[in-house]
C-alpha positions in Angstrom: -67.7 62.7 114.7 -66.6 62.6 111.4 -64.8 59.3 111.8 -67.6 58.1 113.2 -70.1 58.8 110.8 -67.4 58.0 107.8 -67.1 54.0 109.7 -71.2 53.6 109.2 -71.3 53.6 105.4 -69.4 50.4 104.8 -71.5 48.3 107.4 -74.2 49.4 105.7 -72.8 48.8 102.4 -71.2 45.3 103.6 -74.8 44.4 105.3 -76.5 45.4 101.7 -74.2 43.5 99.7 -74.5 40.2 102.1 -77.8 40.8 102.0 -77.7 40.9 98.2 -75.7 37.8 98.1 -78.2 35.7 99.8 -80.7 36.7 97.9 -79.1 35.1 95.0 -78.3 32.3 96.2 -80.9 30.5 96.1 -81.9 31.8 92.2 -78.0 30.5 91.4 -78.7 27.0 93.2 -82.3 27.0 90.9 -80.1 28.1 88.2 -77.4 24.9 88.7 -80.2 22.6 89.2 -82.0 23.6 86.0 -78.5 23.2 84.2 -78.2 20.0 85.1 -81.5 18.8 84.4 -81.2 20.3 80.8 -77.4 18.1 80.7 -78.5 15.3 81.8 -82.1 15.0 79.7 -79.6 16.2 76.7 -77.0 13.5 77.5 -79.8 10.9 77.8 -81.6 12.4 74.1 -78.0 11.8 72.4 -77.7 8.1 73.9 -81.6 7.5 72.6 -80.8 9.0 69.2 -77.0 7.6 68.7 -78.1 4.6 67.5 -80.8 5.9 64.6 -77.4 8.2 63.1 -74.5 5.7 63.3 -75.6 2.5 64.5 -74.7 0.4 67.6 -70.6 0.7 67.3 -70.9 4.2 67.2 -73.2 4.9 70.3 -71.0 2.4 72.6 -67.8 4.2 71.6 -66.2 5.9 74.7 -65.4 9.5 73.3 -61.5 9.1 74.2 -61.4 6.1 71.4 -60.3 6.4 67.8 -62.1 7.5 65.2 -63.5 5.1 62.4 -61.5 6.9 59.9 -58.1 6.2 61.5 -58.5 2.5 62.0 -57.1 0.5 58.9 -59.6 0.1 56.2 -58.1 -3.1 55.2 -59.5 -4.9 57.7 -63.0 -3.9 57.2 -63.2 -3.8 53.5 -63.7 -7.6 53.3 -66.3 -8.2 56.0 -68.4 -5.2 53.9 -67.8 -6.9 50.7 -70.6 -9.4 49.6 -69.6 -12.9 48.4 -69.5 -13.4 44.9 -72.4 -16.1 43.5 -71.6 -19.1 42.2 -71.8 -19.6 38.8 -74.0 -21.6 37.6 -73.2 -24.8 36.0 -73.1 -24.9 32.5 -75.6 -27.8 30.8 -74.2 -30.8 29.9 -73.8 -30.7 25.7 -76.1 -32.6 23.7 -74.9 -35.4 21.6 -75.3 -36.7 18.0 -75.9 -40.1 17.0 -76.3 -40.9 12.7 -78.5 -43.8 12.2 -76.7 -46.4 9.7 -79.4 -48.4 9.3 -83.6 -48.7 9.6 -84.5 -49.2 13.0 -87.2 -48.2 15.8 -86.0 -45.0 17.9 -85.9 -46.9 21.2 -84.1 -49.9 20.0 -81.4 -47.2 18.9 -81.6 -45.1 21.7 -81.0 -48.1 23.8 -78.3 -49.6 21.4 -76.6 -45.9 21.6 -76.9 -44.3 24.5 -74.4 -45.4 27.3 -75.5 -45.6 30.9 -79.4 -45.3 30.4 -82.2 -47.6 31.4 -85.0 -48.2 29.5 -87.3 -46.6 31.5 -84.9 -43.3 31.4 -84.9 -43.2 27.6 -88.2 -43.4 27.7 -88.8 -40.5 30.2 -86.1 -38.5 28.3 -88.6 -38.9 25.1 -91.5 -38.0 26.8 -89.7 -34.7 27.9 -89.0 -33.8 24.6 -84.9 -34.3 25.0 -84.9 -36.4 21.7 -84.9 -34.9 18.2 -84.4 -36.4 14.6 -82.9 -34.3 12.2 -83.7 -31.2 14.8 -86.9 -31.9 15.4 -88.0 -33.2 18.7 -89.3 -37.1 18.8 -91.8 -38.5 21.5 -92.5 -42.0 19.6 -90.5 -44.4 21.4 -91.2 -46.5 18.0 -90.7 -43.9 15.6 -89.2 -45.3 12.4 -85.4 -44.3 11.9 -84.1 -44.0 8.2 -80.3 -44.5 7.9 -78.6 -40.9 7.6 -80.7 -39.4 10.1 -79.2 -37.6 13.2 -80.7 -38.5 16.6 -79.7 -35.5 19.0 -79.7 -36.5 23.0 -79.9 -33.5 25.4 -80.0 -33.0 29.3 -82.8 -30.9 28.4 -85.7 -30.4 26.7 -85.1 -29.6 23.3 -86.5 -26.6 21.6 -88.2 -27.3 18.1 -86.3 -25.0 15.7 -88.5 -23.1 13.0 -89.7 -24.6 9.8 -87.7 -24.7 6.7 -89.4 -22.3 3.7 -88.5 -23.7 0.3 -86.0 -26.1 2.2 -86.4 -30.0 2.8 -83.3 -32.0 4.8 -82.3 -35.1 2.6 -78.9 -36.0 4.5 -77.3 -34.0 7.8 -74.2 -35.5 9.5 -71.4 -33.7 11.6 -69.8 -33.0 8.3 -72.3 -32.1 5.4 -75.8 -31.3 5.1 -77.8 -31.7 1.9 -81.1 -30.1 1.1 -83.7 -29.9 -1.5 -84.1 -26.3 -2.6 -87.2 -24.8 -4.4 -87.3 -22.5 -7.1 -87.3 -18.8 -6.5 -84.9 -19.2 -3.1 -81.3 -17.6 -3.3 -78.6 -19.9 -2.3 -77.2 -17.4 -0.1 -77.2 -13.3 -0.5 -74.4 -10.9 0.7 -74.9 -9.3 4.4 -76.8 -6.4 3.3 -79.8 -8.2 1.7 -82.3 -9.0 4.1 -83.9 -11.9 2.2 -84.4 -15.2 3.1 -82.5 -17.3 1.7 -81.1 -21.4 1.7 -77.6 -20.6 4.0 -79.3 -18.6 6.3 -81.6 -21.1 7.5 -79.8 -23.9 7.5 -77.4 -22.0 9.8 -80.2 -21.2 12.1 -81.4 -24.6 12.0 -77.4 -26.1 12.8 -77.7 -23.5 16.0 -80.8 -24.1 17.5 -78.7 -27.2 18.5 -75.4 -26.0 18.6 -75.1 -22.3 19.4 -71.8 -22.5 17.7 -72.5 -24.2 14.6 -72.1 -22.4 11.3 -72.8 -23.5 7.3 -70.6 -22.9 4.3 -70.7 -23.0 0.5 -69.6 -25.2 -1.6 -71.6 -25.2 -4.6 -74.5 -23.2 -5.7 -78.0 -23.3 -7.9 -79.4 -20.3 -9.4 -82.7 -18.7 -7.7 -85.2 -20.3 -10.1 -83.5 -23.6 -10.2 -84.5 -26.4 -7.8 -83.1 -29.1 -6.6 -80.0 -31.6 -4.6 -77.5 -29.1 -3.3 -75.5 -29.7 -0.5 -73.4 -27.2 2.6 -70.6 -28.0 4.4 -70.3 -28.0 8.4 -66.9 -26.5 9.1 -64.6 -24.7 7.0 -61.9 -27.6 6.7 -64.7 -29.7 5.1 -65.6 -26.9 2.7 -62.5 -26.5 1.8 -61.6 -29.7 1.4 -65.1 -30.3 -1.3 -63.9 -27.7 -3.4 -60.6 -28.2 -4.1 -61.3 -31.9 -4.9 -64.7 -30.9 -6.6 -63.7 -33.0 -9.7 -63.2 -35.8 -8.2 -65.1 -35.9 -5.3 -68.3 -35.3 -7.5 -68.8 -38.6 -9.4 -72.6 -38.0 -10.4 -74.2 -34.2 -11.1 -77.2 -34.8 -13.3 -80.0 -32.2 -13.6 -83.4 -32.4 -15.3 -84.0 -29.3 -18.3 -87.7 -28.5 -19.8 -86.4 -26.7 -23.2 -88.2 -25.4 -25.9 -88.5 -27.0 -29.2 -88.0 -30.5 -30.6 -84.4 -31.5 -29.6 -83.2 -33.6 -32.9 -80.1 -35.7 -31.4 -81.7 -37.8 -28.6 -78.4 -37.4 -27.6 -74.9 -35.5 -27.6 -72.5 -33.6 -26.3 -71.8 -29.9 -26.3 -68.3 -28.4 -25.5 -67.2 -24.7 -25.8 -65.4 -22.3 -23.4 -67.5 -19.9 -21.2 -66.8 -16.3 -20.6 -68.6 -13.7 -19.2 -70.1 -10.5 -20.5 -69.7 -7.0 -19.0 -74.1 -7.4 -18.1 -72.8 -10.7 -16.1 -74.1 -12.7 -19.0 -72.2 -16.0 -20.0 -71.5 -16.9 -23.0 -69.5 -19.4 -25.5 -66.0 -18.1 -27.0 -63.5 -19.4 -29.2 -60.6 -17.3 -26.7 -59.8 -19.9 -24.6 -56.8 -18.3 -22.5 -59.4 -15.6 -21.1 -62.6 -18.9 -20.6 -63.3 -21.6 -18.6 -63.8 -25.2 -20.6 -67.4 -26.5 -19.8 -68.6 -30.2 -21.4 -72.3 -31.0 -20.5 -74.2 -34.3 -21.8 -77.5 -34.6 -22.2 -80.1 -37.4 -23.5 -83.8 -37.1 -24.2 -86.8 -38.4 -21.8 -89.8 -37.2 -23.7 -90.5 -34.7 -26.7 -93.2 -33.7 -28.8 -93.3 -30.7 -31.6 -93.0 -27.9 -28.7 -90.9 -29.0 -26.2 -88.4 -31.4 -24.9 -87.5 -33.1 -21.3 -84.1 -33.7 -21.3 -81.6 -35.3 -18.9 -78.6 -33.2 -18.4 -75.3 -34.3 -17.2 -72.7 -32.3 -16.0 -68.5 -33.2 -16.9 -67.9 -29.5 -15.6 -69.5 -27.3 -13.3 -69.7 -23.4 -14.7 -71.9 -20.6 -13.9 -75.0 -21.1 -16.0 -73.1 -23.6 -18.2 -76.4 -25.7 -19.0 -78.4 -22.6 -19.7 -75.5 -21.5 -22.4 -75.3 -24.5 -23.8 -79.2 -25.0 -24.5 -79.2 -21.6 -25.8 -76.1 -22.5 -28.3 -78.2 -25.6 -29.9 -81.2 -23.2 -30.3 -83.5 -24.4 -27.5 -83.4 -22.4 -24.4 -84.7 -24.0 -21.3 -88.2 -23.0 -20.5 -88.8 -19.6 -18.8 -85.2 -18.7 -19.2 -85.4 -15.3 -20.7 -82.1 -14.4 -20.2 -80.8 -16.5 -22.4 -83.4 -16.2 -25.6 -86.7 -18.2 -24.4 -89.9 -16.7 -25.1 -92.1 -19.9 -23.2 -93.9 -19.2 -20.1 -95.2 -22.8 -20.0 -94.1 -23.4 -15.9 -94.2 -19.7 -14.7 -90.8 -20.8 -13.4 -87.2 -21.5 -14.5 -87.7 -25.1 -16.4 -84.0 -26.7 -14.6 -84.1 -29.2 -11.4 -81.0 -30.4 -10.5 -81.9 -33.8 -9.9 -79.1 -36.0 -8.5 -75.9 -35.1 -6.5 -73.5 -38.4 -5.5 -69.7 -37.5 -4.3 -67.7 -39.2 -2.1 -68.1 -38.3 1.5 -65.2 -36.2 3.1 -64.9 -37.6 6.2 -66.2 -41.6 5.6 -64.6 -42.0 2.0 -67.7 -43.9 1.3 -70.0 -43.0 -2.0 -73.1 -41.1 -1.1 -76.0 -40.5 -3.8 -78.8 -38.2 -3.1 -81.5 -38.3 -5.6 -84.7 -36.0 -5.8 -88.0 -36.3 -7.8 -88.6 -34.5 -11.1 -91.4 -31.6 -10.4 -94.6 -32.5 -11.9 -94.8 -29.5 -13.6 -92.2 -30.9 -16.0 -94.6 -33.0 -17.2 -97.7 -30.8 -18.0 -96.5 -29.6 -21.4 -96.9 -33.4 -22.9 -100.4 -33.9 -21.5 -103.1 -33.8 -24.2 -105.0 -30.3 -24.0 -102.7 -28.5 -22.6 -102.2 -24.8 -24.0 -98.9 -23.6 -25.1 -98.2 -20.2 -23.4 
């Protein structure tokens, strides 16, 4: 009996636990198909949203390949790398032509240019890619005057600004000479901001020649007008100064002085030197001076002043000033040096002529400017002695 009763328990056990077992089987079978519904919608999200994250390589990559990183980088730089622009051409450079004679602009252009029609010149002047002097030229008949620069460009040319207290007499490749009015520097040291003569003549050489550039040779006080002339290059410059004494074979200037001048004409010689207040002055110590001869004759005089024409043997700073001062009749307005006249309300000195022989040519070259009315006003009947 008891190993009877002790044999049911496990058949009912087994039964219970086979009975168990089928029960779950069909929640595990549920269970597996759920799974693989939720793998393959998974699988099928990850192909949709590859290609948003890494692009089309990286969504068609089996999962056994390389990575990316381990391929060589070589390889793929270039094809990532954009190819560089071209650059772009650089314009053609305009060119320079002096007139040597009077003559219409197209006649010349046509005489000149090499390679150009008629009908091109004339469409090259109608697009503003002629200039005279710098400024551009749209008369196919405009009159040329010898000395004047014609400048061809590929393109159009921009006008460059006006001159202020500046007129052009003579420009070339080598030299350029200008008329300068009274009460403009010369030129001014970098930290003065003022306009003067040099820095507009070298914005005027650029406007047509980015890198053009002006130099010194000679200068004229602030409050004198007149002929002066810049170099081009610094070999020309040079080459001016150095031979100043000979290159220079006329230097004549015009002088309003006070007082009745009694030799209608002479010489004065001395030796210059120069004070400690930047003055000059005459001296008898020659070693420690400069030797300065001027000449001068008379134009016109009456009891108060004199017009006198003043040439130069010697070119020292302020040497016709001194030497008017040393025969007792200073030049008009010059109250540095002892005159008490405001007849002009400006420096009574125009430098009136400047001839020298041209660096590059060899040839004489005379530039000549008019004498300022204002030189004449004292002489006039009525006028009022200031």
């Amino acid at each position: 009996m008891d190993k009877k009763h002790s044999a049911r328990p496990p058949k009912q056990q087994q039964s219970s636990r086979a009975g168990s077992t089928s029960r779950r089987e069909p929640a595990a079978q549920e269970q597996q198909r759920q799974d693989r519904g939720r793998t393959q919608g998974q699988t099928q999200r990850t192909a949709a949203e590859a290609p948003r994250q890494y692009g089309k390589s990286a969504a068609a990559a089996p999962n056994n390949r390389r990575p990316a990183a381990a391929q060589p980088q070589s390889s793929a730089r270039p094809a990532r790398r954009p190819a560089p622009s071209p650059r772009p051409a650089s314009p053609a450079p305009s060119k320079n032509y002096v007139a040597q004679e009077q003559m219409e602009l197209l006649a010349f252009l046509l005489q000149e240019v090499k390679g150009e029609g008629r009908n091109a010149i004339k469409a090259m002047l109608s697009r503003g890619q002629i200039a005279v002097n710098g400024t551009p030229q749209k008369m196919y008949n405009y009159m040329l005057q010898p000395g004047q620069t014609v400048t061809v460009s590929k393109e159009r040319i921009i006008e460059t600004p006006p001159l202020i207290g500046l007129t052009i007499l003579y420009e070339d490749a080598d030299v350029i000479v200008v008329i300068k009015e009274a009460g403009l520097l010369s030129i001014a040291t970098d930290q003065e901001p003022e306009l003067t003569a040099y820095r507009q003549l070298t914005a005027h050489v650029r406007a047509s020649n980015p890198s053009g550039r002006i130099f010194v040779v000679h200068r004229l006080d602030r409050d004198t007008s007149g002929v002066m002339m810049f170099a081009k290059s610094e070999h020309v410059q040079q080459q001016l100064q150095t031979t100043w004494q000979d290159t220079v074979k006329e230097r004549t200037y015009i002088a309003l002085v006070e007082g009745k001048v009694r030799k209608q004409e002479d010489t004065i010689s001395s030796y210059l030197k120069e004070s400690k207040t930047l003055k000059m002055y005459s001296t008898s110590n020659q070693p420690d001076a400069q030797h300065a001869v001027t000449h001068y004759k008379v134009l016109q005089q009456n009891s108060h002043f004199s017009l006198l024409e003043v040439s130069l043997e010697t070119g020292r700073k302020n040497q016709i000033r001194v030497h008017m001062e040393d025969i007792g009749h200073p030049i008009v307005g010059d109250k540095k040096y002892s005159s008490r006249s405001k007849a002009l309300n400006r420096l009574g000195l125009h430098a009136r002529l400047l001839a020298f022989i041209h660096p590059t040519t060899g040839k004489l070259v005379r530039f000549e400017s008019d004498i300022p009315r204002a030189f004449f006003l004292p002489f006039k009947e009525g006028f009022t002695r200031k």
